[in-house]
FINU-59391 format. One line per field, with one value per residue (C-alpha): y, z, x. Coordinates in nm, 4 decimals. Example, Ala and Ser with C-alpha at 12.3 -4.5 7.8 and 13.67 -1.06 7.14 Angstrom:
<rs>
y c(-0.4500_-0.1060) .
z c(0.7800_0.7140) .
x c(1.2300_1.3670) .
</rs>
This chain:
<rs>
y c(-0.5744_-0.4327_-0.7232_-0.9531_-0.7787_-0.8044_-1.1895_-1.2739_-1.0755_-1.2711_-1.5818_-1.5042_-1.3788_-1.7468_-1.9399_-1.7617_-1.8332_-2.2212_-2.2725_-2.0811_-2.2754_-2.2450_-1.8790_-1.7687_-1.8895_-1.8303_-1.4566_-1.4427_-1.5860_-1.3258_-1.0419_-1.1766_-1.1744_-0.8449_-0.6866_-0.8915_-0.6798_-0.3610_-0.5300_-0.4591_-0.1261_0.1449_0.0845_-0.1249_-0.2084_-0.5301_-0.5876_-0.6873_-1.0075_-1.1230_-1.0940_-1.2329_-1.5578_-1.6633_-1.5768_-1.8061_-2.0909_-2.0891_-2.1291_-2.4113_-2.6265_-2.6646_-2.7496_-3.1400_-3.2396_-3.1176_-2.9678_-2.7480_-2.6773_-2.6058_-2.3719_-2.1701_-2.1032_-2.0390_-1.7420_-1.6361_-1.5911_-1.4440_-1.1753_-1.0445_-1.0479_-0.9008_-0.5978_-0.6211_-0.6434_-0.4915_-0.2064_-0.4912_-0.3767_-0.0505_-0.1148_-0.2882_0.0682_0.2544_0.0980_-0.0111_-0.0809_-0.3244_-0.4575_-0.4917_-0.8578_-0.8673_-0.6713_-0.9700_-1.1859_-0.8895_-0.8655_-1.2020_-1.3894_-1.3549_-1.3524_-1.6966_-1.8432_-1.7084_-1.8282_-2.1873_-2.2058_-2.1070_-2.2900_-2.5985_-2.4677_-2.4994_-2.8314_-2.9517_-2.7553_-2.8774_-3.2388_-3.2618_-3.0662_-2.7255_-2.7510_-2.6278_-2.4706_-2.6841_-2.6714_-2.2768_-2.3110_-2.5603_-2.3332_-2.0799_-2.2688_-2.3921_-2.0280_-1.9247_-2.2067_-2.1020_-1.7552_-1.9551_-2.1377_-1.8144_-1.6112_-1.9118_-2.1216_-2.0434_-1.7406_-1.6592_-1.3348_-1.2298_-0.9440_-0.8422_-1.1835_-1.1530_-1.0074_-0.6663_-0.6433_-0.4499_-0.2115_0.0950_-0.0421_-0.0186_-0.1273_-0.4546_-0.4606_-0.4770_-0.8004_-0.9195_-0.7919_-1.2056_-1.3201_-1.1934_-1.1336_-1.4961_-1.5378_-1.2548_-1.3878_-1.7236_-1.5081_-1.3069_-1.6163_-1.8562_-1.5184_-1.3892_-1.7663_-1.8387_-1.6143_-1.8991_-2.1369_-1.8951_-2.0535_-2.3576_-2.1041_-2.3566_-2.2367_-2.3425_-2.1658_-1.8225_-1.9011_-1.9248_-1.6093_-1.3997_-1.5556_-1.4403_-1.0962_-1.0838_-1.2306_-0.9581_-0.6344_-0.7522_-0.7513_-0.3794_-0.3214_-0.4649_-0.3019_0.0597_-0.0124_-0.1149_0.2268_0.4276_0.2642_0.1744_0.4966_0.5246_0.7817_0.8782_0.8344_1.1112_1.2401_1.0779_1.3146_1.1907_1.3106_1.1118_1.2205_1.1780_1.3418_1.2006_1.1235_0.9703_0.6028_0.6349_0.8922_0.8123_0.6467_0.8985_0.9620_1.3013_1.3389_1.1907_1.5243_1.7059_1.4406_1.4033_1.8079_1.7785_1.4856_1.6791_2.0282_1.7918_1.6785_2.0136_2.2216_2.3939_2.2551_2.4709_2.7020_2.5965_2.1895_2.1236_2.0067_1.6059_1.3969_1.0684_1.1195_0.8318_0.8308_0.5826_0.2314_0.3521_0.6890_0.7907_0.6459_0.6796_0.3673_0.5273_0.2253_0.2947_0.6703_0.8730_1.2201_1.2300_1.0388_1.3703_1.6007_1.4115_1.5203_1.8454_1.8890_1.6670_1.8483_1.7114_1.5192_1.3493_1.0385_0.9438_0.6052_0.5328_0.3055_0.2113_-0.0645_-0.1647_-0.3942_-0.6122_-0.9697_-1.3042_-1.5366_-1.5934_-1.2071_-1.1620_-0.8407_-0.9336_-0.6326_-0.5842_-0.3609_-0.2369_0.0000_0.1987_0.4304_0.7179_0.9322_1.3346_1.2546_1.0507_0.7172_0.3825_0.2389_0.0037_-0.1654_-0.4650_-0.6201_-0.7453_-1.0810_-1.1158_-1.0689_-0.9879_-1.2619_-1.1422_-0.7927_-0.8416_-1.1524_-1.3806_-1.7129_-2.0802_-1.8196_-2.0988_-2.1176_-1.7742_-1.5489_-1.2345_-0.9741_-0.8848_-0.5257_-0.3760_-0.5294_-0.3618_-0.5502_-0.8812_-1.0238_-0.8616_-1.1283_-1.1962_-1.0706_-1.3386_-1.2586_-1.0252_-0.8761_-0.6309_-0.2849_-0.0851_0.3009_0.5448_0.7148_0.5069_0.2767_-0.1107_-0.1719_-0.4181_-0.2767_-0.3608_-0.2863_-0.2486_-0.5753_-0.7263_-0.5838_-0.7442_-1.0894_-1.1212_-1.2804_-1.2548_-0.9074_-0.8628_-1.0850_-1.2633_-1.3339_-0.9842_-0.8131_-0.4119_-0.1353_0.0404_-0.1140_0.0905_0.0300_0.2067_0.1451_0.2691_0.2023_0.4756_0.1681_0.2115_0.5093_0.6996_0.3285_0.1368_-0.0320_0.2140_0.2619_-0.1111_-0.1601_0.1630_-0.0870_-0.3736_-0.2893_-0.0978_-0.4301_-0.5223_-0.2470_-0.4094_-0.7763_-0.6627_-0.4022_-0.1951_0.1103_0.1642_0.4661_0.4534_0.6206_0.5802_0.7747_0.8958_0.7901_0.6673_0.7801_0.8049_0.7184_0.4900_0.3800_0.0144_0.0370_0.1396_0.4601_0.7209_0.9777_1.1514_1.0911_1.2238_1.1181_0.9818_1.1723_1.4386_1.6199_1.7118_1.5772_1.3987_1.5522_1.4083_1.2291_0.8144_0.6055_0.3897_0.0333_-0.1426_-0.4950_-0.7917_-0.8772_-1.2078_-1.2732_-1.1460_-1.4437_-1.7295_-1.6301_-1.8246_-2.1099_-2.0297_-1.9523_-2.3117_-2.5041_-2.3589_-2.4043_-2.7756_-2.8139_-2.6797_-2.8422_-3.1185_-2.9820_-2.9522_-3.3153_-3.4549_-3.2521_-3.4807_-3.7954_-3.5837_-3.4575_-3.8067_-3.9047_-3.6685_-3.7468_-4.0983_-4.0518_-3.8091_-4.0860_-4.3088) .
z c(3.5314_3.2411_3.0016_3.2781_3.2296_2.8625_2.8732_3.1600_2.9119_2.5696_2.7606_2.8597_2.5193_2.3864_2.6535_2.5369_2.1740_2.2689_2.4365_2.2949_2.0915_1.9600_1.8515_2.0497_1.8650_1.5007_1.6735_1.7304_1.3830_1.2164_1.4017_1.3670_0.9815_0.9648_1.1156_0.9278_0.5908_0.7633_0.6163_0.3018_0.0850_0.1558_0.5238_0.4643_0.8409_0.7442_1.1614_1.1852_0.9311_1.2479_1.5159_1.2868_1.1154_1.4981_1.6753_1.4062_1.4678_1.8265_1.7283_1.4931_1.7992_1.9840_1.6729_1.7852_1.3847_1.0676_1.0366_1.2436_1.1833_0.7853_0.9669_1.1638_0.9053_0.6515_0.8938_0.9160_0.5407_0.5112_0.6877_0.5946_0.2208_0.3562_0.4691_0.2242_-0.0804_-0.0049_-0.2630_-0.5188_-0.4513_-0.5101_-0.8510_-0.8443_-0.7189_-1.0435_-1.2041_-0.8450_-0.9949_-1.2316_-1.0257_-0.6464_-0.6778_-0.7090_-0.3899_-0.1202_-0.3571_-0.4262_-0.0469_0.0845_-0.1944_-0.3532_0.0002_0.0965_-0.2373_-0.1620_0.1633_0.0325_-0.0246_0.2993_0.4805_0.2492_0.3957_0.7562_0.7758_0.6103_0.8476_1.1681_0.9880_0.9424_1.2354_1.3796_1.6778_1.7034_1.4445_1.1645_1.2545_1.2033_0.8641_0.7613_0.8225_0.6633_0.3492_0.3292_0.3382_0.0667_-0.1157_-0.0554_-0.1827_-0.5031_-0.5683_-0.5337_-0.7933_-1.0261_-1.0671_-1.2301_-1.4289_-1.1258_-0.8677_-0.7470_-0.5696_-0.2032_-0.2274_0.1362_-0.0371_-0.1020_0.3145_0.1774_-0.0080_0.2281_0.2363_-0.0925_-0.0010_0.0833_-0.2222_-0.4244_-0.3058_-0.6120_-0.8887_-0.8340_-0.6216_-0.8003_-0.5628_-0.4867_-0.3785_-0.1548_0.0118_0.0433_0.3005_0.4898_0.5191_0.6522_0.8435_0.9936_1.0765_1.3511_1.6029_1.6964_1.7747_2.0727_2.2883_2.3386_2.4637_2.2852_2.1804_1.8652_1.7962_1.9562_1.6788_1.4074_1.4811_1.5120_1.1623_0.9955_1.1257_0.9926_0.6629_0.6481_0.7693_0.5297_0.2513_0.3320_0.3694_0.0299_-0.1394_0.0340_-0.1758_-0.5062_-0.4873_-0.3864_-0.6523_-0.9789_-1.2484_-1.3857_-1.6825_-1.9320_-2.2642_-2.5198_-2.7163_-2.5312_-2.3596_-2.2137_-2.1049_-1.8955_-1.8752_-1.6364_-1.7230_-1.3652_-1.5708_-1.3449_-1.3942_-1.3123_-1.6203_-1.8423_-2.1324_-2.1188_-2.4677_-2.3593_-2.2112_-2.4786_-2.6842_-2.3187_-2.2273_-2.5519_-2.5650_-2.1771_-2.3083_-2.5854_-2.3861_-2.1609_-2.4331_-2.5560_-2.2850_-2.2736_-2.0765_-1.8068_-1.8166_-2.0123_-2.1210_-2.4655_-2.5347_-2.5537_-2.7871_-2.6197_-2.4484_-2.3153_-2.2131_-1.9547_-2.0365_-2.2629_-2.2407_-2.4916_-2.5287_-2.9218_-3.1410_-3.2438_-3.4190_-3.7004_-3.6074_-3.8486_-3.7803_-3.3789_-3.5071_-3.6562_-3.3850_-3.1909_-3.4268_-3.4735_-3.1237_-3.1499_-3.2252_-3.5849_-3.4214_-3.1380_-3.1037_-2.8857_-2.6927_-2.5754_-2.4415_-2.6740_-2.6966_-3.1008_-3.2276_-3.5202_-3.6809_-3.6630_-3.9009_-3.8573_-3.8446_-3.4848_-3.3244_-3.1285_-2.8946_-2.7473_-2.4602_-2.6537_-2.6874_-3.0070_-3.1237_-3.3203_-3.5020_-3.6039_-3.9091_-3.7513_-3.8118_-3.6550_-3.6385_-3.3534_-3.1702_-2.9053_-2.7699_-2.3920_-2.3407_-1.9686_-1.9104_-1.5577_-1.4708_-1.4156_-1.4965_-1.8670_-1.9523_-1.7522_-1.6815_-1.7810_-2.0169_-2.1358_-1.7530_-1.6321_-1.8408_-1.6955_-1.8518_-1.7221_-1.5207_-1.7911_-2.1257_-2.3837_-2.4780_-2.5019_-2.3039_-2.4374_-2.6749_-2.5572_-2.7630_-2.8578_-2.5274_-2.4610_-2.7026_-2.7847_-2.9989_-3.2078_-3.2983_-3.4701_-3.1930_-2.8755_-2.7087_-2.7949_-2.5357_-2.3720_-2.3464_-2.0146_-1.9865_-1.6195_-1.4287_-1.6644_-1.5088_-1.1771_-1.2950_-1.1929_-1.4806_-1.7271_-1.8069_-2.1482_-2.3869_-2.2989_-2.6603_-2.7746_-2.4675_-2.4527_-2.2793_-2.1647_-1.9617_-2.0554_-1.8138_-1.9049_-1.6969_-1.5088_-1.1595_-1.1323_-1.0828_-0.7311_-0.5986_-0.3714_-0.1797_-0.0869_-0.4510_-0.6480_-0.4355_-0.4062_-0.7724_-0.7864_-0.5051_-0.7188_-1.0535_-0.9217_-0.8106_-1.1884_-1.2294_-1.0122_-1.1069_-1.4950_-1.4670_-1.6756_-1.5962_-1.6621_-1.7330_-1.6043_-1.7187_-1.5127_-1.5531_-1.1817_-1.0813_-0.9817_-1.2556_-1.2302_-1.3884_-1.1649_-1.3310_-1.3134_-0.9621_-0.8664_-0.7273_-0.8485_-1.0698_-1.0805_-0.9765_-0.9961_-0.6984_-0.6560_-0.8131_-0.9383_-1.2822_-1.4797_-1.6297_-1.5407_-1.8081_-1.7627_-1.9238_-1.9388_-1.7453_-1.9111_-1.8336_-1.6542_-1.7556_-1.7466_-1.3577_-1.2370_-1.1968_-1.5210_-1.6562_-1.4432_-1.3155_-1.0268_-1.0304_-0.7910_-0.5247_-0.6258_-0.5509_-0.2219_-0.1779_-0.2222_-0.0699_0.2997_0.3152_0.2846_0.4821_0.7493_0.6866_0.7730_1.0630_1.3560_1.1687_1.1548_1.5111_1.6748_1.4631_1.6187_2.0145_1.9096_1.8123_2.1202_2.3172_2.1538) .
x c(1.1749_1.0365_1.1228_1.0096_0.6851_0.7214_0.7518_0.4964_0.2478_0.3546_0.3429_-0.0311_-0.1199_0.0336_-0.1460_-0.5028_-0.3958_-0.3536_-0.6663_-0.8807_-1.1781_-1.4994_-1.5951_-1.3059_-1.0648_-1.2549_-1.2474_-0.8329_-0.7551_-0.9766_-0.8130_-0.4838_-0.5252_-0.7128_-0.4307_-0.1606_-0.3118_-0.1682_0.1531_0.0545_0.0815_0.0052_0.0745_0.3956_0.3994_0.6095_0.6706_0.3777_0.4172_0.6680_0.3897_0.0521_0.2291_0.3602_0.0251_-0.1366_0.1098_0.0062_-0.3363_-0.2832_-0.0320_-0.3707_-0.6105_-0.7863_-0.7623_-0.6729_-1.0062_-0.9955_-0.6925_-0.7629_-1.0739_-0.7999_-0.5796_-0.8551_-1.0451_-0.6708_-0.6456_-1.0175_-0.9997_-0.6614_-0.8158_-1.1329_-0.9447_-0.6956_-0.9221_-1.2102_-1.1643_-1.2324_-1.6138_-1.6374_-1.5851_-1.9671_-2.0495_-1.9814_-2.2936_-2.4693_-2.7915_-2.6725_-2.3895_-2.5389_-2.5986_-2.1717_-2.0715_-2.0948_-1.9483_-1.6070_-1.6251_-1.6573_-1.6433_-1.3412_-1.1258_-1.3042_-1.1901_-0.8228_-0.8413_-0.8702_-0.4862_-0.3911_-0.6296_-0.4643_-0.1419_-0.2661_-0.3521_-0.0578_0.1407_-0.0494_-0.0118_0.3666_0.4440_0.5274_0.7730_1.0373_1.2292_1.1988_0.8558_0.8256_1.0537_0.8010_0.5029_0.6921_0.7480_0.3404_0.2537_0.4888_0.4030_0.0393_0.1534_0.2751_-0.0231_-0.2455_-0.0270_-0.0537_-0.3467_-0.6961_-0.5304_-0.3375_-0.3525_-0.0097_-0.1753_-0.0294_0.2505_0.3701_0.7384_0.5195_0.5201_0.8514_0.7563_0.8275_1.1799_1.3645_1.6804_1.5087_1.3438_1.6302_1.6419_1.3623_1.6468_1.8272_1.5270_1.2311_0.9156_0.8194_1.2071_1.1792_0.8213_0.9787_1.2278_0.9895_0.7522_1.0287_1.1836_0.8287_0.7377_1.0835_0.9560_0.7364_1.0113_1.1321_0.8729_1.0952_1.4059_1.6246_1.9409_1.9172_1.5854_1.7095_1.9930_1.7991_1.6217_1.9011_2.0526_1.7345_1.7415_2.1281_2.0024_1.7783_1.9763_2.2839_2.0039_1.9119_2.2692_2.3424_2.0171_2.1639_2.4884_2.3182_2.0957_2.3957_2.6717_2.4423_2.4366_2.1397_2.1880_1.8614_1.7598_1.9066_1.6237_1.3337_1.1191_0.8082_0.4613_0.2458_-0.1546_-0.3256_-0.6921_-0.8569_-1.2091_-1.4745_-1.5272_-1.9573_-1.9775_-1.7166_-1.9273_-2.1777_-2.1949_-2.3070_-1.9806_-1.7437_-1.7214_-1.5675_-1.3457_-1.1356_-1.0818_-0.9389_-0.7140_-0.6316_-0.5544_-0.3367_-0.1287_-0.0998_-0.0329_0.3400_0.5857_0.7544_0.9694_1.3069_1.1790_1.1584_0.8246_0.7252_0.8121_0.6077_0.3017_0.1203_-0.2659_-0.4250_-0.5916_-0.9595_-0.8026_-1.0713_-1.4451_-1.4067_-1.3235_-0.9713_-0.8418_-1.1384_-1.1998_-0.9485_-1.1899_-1.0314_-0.7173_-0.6411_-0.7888_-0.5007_-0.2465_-0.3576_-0.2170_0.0905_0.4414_0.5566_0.8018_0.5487_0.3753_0.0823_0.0772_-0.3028_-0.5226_-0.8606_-1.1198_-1.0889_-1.3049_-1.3326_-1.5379_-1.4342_-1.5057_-1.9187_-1.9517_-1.9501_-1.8385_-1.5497_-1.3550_-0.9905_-0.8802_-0.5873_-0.2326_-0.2105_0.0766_-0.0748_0.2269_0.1626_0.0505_-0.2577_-0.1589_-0.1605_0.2006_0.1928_-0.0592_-0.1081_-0.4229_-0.4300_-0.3422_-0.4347_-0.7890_-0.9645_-1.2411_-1.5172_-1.4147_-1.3216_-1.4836_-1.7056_-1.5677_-1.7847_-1.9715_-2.2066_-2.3277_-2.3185_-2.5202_-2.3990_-2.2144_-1.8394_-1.8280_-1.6259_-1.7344_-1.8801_-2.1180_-1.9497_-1.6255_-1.3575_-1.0748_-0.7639_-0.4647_-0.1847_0.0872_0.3398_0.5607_0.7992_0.6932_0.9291_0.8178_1.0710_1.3049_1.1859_1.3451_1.1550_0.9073_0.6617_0.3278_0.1095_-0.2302_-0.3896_-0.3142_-0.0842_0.1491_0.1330_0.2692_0.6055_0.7792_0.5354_0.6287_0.8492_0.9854_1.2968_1.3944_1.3295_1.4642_1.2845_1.4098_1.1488_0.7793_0.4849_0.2040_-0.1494_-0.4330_-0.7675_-0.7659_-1.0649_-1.3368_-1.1550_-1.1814_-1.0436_-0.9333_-0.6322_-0.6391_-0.4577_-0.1660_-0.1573_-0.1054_0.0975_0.3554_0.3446_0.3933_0.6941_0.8474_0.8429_1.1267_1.3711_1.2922_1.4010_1.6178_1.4124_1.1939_0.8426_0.6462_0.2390_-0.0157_-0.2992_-0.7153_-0.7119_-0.3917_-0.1546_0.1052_0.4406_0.8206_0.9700_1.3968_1.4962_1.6279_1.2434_1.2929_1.0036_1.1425_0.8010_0.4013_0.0848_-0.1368_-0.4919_-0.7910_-0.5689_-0.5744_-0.2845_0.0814_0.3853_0.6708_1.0133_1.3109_1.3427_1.5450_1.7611_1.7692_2.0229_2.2303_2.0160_1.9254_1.9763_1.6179_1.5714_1.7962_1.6896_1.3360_1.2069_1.3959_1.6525_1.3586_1.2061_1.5349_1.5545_1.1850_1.2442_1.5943_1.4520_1.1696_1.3922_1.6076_1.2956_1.1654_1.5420_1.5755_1.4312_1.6564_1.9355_1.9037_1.8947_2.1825_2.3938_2.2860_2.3498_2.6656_2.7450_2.6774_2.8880) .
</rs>
């Protein structure tokens, strides 16, 4: 009676989906997208990925053209980004007066231009097709592929892939170390999309269902095992602090305020470690740690090591600066290695620059300076790379965002051991954004095998080993330390080897797959008959 009940109620909801037009149905897709974000860190309700993608499906069987049907799917989109990425704008707020003009556009804005692809994704759907179960798989595939497109194109913005729906669920997760993150999305998205199918009560939808939720409890069950069976030991020698000094973003280049700020950084690094620890060896400070030009500063280069143990080196964030050839001041969000005897012995200048945040895109038409410049866009360094410093591990340094890019992470010809990720997620607040990045980068551990030690301004910082678990963290808005040994790295992963070309040869061999389906299908009743 109950699941009677159940049904008779679905089968309403589905009918009102179906019809609906106008306003109406503008209404249901924005809902059902809104509450598709809750899929997303930190809420991690992935069920809900296998409720929103079929709900939207139903509203794209009834769309009258591919119009509307690119509409539907393109509300859908918006307002899961609205509510997914609405932090974006509070980092206008930090300077309001000059920035106001940039809140509807990091509110609205940015989600309508994201929406694009899966609005794209829509109408191709609705145009090829959606019954049935090759149908769903179909839909699926378009809204990975939309997924793809996103994380790629026009710099690229791999930010909440559908994959990170999973990020409550490690075992799952594991899945990225031979399928990376798109590989993983490309499941969910095909997985989340079947649902639909069940409207039919075919037997061979009600099939396909149940072989997707095997798929994905023998992936938990085979994530469990990895967590449970794979040793990960730590690095002799290695012991790490990780700063956190939680400086607000509105005052931090106060130049009032510089002076205060660099002694709390330096009482940070210097404070004694607890009870029975030896005392750091590597302590890392957050992305522009310090509002002084280090790289050219030698005065607080050796107020730094006036704090450092003999044997210690600092790894910080600065903005360094220097000409180019018509005398032009050009500046670099950079990494820096600064040893006990105050010298620079490593360094690395970002590569991958926010738009609109670091530099402003089609400069010669936009005459508006980037929220975070300093005066100028900031110049991109040459790409990832490897650093070596006396008694650590090699490394690949990642500042802020970099570290999002799945793939794009370290080296492959100069393999490191170690991911350092600085960064300064207090433009955000006390939002959704920092624990959001906090999820992703953590991804990055199990796709390489390698872990990766964050320092972030306000948080969040943390130690996370190459299986992704988190040794150690220091929450939002929170002053203090992370001390702790380093994980050491694990085999090279499968994904790590072959990237994402697995997950693009099964892209492409079931959406063939899908295509063939109806010629396959009356094949095999013709030859029944026969």
């Amino acid at each position: 009676m109950i699941f009677d009940r159940i049904r008779l109620c679905l089968n309403n909801i589905i009918a009102g989906l179906r019809s609906a037009q106008g306003w109406r149905r503008a209404g249901w897709a924005f809902l059902c997208g809104g509450v598709l974000s809750l899929s997303m860190p930190p809420y991690n309700l992935f069920p809900l990925l296998w409720i929103g993608l079929p709900f939207l499906i139903f509203l794209l069987q009834s769309a009258k053209n591919l119009w509307q049907a690119f509409v539907t799917g393109w509300i859908f989109a918006f307002g899961f980004f609205v509510f997914s990425l609405y932090w974006i704008a509070a980092s206008t707020m930090v300077d309001l007066k000059a920035f106001w003009w940039a809140i509807p556009f990091a509110v609205f804005g940015l989600p309508a231009f994201f929406a694009l692809y899966y609005g794209i994704a829509a109408a191709l759907a609705w145009r090829i097709g959606m019954a049935g179960v090759a149908g769903a798989v179909r839909f699926g595939l378009l809204w990975f592929a939309a997924d793809d497109a996103r994380g790629h194109m026009f710099t690229g913005f791999p930010w909440n892939l559908t994959g990170y729906a999973w990020s409550g669920v490690l075992p799952v997760l594991q899945t990225a170390s031979f399928a990376g993150i798109y590989g993983l999305s490309l499941l969910t998205c095909v997985g989340a999309a079947l649902p639909a199918s069940l409207i039919a009560n075919s037997p061979s939808a009600r099939r396909a269902v149940a072989a997707s939720f095997v798929l994905f409890v023998a992936l938990a069950a085979w994530g469990e095992v990895r967590l449970q069976t794979t040793h990960v030991g730590t690095v002799p020698g290695v012991r790490l602090r990780v700063v956190q000094p939680d400086i607000p973003q509105a005052g931090k280049w106060r130049i009032s305020q510089r002076a205060e700020d660099f002694a709390g950084l330096l009482d940070l690094t210097a404070a004694p470690p607890a009870a029975g620890q030896k005392p750091p060896n590597y302590i890392i400070w957050p992305e522009t740690a310090s509002t002084y030009y280090l790289s050219e500063d030698a005065f607080h280069r050796d107020a730094i090591a006036a704090r450092l143990s003999p044997d210690a080196d600092l790894i910080t964030g600065v903005i360094r600066r220097d000409l180019d050839g018509m005398g032009n001041t050009r500046f670099y969000n950079s990494m820096v290695v600064i040893d006990a005897q105050g010298r620079l012995v490593a360094g690395y200048d970002k590569a991958h620059l926010v738009p609109f945040g670091e530099y402003m895109p089609f400069r010669k038409y936009i005459p508006i300076e980037a929220l975070a410049a300093s005066g100028g866009d900031f110049t991109p360094g040459p790409g990832p790379r490897t650093l070596r410093i006396i008694g650590l591990p090699p490394f690949s340094p990642l500042i802020c965002y970099e570290a999002i890019f799945p793939g794009h992470v370290v080296v492959a010809a100069d393999r490191p051991s170690l991911m350092i990720n600085i960064t300064n997620d207090g433009w955000y607040g006390d939002t959704i954004g920092p624990y959001q990045h906090f999820a992703i980068v953590r991804v990055r551990t199990i796709e390489e095998g390698l872990p990766l030690v964050r320092a972030a301004n306000t948080g969040i910082s943390g130690i996370i080993d190459p299986l992704g678990r988190v040794n150690d963290r220091l929450g939002l808005e929170k002053r203090g330390f992370i001390d702790g040994s380093l994980p050491a790295p694990l085999p090279l992963t499968f994904y790590a080897k072959w990237r994402d070309m697995p997950a693009l040869v099964a892209f492409i061999f079931l959406f063939l797959m899908t295509l063939a389906a109806p010629f396959l299908k009356r094949k095999m009743a013709a030859s029944s008959r026969a």
